[in-house]
C-alpha positions in Angstrom: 17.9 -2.1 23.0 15.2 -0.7 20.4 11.3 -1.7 21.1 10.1 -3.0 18.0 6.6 -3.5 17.7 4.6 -5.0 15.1 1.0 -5.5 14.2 -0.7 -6.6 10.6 -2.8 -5.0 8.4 -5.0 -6.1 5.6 -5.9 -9.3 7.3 -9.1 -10.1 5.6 -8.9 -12.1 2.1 -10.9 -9.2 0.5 -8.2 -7.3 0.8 -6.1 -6.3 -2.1 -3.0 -5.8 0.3 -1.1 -7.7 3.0 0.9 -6.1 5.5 2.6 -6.1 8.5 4.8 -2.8 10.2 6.7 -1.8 12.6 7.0 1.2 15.0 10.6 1.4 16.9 10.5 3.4 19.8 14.0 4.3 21.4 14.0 3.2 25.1 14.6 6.7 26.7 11.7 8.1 24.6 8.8 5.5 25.8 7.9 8.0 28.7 7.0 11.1 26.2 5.1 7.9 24.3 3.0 7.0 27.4 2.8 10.8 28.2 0.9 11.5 24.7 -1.1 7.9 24.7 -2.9 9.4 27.9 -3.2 12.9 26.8 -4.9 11.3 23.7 -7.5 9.6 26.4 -8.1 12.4 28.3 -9.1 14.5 25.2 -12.0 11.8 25.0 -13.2 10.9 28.1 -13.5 12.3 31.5 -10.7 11.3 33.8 -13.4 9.6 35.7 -14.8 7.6 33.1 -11.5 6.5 31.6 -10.7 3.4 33.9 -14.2 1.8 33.1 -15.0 2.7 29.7 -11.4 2.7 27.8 -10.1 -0.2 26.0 -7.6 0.6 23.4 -6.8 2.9 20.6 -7.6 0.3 17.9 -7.4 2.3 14.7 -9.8 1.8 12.2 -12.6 2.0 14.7 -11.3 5.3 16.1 -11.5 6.8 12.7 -14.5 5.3 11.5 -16.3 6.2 14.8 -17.3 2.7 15.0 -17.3 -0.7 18.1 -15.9 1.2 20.7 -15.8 5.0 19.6 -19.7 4.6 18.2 -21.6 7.8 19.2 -18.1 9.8 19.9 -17.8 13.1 18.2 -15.6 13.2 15.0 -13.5 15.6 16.4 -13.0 14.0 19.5 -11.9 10.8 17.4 -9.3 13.1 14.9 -7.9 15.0 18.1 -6.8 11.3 19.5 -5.2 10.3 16.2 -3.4 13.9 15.6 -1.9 13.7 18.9 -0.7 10.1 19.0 0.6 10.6 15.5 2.7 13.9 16.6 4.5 12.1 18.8 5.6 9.3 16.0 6.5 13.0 14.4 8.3 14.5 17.5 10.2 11.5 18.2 11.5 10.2 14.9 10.2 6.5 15.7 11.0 4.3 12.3 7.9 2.8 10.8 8.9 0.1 8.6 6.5 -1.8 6.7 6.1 -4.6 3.9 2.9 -5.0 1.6 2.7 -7.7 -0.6 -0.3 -7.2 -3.3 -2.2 -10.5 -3.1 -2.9 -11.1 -6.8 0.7 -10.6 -7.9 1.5 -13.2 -5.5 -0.8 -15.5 -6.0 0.1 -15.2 -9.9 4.1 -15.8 -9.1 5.8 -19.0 -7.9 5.1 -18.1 -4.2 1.5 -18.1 -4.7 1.0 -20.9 -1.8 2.6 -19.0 0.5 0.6 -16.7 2.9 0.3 -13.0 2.0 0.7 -12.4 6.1 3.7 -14.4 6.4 5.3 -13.3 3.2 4.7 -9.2 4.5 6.0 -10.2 8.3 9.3 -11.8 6.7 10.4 -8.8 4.9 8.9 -6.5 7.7 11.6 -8.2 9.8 14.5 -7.6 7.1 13.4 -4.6 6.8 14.0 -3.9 10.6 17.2 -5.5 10.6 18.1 -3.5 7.5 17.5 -0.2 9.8 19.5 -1.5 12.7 22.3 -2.4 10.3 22.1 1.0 8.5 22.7 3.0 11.7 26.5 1.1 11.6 30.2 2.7 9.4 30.3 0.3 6.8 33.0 -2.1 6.6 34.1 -3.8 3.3 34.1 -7.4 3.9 32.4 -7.8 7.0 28.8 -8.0 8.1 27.5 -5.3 9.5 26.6 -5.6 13.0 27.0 -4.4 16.7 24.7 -5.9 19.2 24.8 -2.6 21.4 21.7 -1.9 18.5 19.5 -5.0 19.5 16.0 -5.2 18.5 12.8 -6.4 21.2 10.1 -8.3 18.2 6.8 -7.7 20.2 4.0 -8.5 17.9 0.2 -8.1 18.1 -1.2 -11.4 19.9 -3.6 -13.7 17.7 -6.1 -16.0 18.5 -5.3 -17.6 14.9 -3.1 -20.4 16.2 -2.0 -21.8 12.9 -0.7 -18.2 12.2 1.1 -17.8 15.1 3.1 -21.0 14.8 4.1 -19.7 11.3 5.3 -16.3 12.1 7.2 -18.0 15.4 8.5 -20.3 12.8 9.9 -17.4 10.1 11.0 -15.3 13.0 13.1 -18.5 14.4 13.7 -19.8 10.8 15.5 -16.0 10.1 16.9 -15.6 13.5 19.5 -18.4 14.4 19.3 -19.4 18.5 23.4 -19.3 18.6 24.4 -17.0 15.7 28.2 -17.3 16.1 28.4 -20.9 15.8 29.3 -21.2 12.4 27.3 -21.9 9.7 26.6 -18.2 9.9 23.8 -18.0 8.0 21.7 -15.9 10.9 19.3 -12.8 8.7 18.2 -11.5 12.1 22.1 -10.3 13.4 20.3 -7.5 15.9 16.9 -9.5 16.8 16.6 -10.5 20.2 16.4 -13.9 21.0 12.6 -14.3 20.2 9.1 -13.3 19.2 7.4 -12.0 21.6 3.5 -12.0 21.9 1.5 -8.9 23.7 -2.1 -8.1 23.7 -2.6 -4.6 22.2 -5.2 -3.5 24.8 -1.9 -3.7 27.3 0.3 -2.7 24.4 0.6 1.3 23.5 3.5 0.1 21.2 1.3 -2.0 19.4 -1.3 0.5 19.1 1.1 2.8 17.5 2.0 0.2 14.7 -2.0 -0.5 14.2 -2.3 3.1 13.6 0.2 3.8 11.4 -0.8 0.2 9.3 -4.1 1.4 9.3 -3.1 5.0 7.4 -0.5 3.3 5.6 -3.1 1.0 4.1 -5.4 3.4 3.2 -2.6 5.4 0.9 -1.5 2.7 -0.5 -5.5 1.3 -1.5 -5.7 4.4 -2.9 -8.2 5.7 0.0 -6.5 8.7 1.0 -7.8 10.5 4.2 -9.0 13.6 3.6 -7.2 14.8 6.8 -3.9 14.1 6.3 -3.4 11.4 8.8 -0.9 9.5 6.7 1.4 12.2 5.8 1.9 12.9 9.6 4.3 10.0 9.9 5.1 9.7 6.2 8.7 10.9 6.7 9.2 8.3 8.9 7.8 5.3 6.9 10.6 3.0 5.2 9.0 0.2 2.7 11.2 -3.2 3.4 13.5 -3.8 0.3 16.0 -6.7 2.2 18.4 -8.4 -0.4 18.1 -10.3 -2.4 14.3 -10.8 -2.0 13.7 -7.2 -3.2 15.5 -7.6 -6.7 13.9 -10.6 -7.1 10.6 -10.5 -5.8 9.7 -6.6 -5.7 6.6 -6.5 -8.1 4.6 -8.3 -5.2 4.9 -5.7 -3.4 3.7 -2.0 -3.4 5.1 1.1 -2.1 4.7 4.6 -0.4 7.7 5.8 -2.2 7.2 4.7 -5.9 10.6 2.9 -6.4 10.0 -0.4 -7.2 13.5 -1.5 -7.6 15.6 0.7 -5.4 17.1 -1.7 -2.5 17.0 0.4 0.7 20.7 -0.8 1.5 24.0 -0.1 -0.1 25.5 -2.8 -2.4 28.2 -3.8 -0.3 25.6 -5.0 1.9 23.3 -6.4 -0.9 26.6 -8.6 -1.5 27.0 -9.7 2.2 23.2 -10.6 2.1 23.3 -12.3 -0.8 25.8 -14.4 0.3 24.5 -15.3 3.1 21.8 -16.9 1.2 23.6 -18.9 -1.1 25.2 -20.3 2.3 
């Protein structure tokens, strides 16, 4: 079973961008993860000191030097991000992500729906997507082997109202008993819920907060000047799930620059779309 965890981005209504992403870590490589998420501590504060005066690797503070890394040394701050970003490098983890430009939204026939919502449903295809692609195709059949199930473990929120909604997607996408026909489950390799962790507890979640963080600067068009982003950009896959991609992909925007390639092949582009006529 993969370790999915997800955090959103972009929160603020200011923001051109909505997003959510998600950092899979394979369960025999969370120990080299833990390893580095302490190395990164100890390259900041005295062993001594860590205990007391360490909260979390939240990422926009760390590289801002700002709340809780006020007064830390810049290089300090960049040391932490380089080496929790190598091991998202070393390991191969999948970041997948969705991004849903908020004016192009609000102009289209969607433009009620929330931007967050909106990015955490396709964030979600997008994962099963992965999970799907890692399986020998097989005309006429959906794609699936439940050996390749995914844990959803998602930042907590204090927004109630949103948390009820992305329970609600999550369940609405992920059927409770999937082989009872109608099969019309989206979520084939989702575990059997949404799970809520607080990122101070969560080095998982911290991981996706980082790589949201750099991911939302590129695609703002605030590029860091050192190189952050393209640490993990071989690993970043933009959502496309059918048929919501074809339909829908000029709400979105990109780290790859194609707009209108699905990330899946058309065999299962036809067993998706099917699924949603159902």
């Amino acid at each position: 079973m993969y370790l999915t965890y997800l955090d959103d981005a972009g929160t603020d209504k200011h923001s051109p961008i909505a997003m959510f992403g998600a950092v899979i870590v394979f369960p025999d490589t969370f120990g080299q993860l833990e390893g580095l998420h302490s190395t990164a501590i100890q390259q900041m504060l005295p062993v001594e000191d860590i205990e007391n005066k360490f909260q979390e690797f939240h990422a926009s503070e760390l590289h801002n030097g700002t709340g809780a890394f006020e007064g830390m040394e810049e290089d300090k701050r960049f040391g932490a991000i380089r080496v929790l970003l190598t091991c998202m490098k070393m390991e191969k983890f999948p970041y997948i992500y969705a991004a849903v430009d908020r004016k192009k939204l609000a102009k289209g026939p969607g433009g009620s729906a929330s931007p967050v919502d909106v990015a955490f449903r396709m964030c979600a295809l997008g994962v099963e997507d992965w999970a799907r692609s890692k399986h020998a195709r097989r005309d006429g059949a959906i794609i699936v082997d439940f050996k390749d199930m995914c844990l959803f473990i998602a930042d907590d929120t204090k927004d109630g109202q949103l948390k009820n909604q992305l329970r609600a997607s999550y369940r609405s996408l992920r059927k409770a008993r999937p082989l009872i026909p109608p099969i019309d489950n989206r979520l084939w390799h989702a575990h059997d819920d949404l799970y809520f962790g607080d990122s101070r507890d969560s080095i998982g979640i911290q991981m996706a907060d980082l790589c949201n963080y750099f991911m939302w600067l590129h695609l703002t068009g605030k590029e860091d000047e050192q190189g952050f982003y393209k640490m993990f950009s071989g690993q970043a896959i933009c959502a496309k799930p059918e048929p919501e991609w074809t339909t829908y992909h000029d709400w979105f925007r990109t780290h790859d620059g194609e707009e209108s390639k699905p990330m899946v092949d058309s065999q299962h582009d036809a067993n998706a779309k099917s699924q949603a006529a159902r």
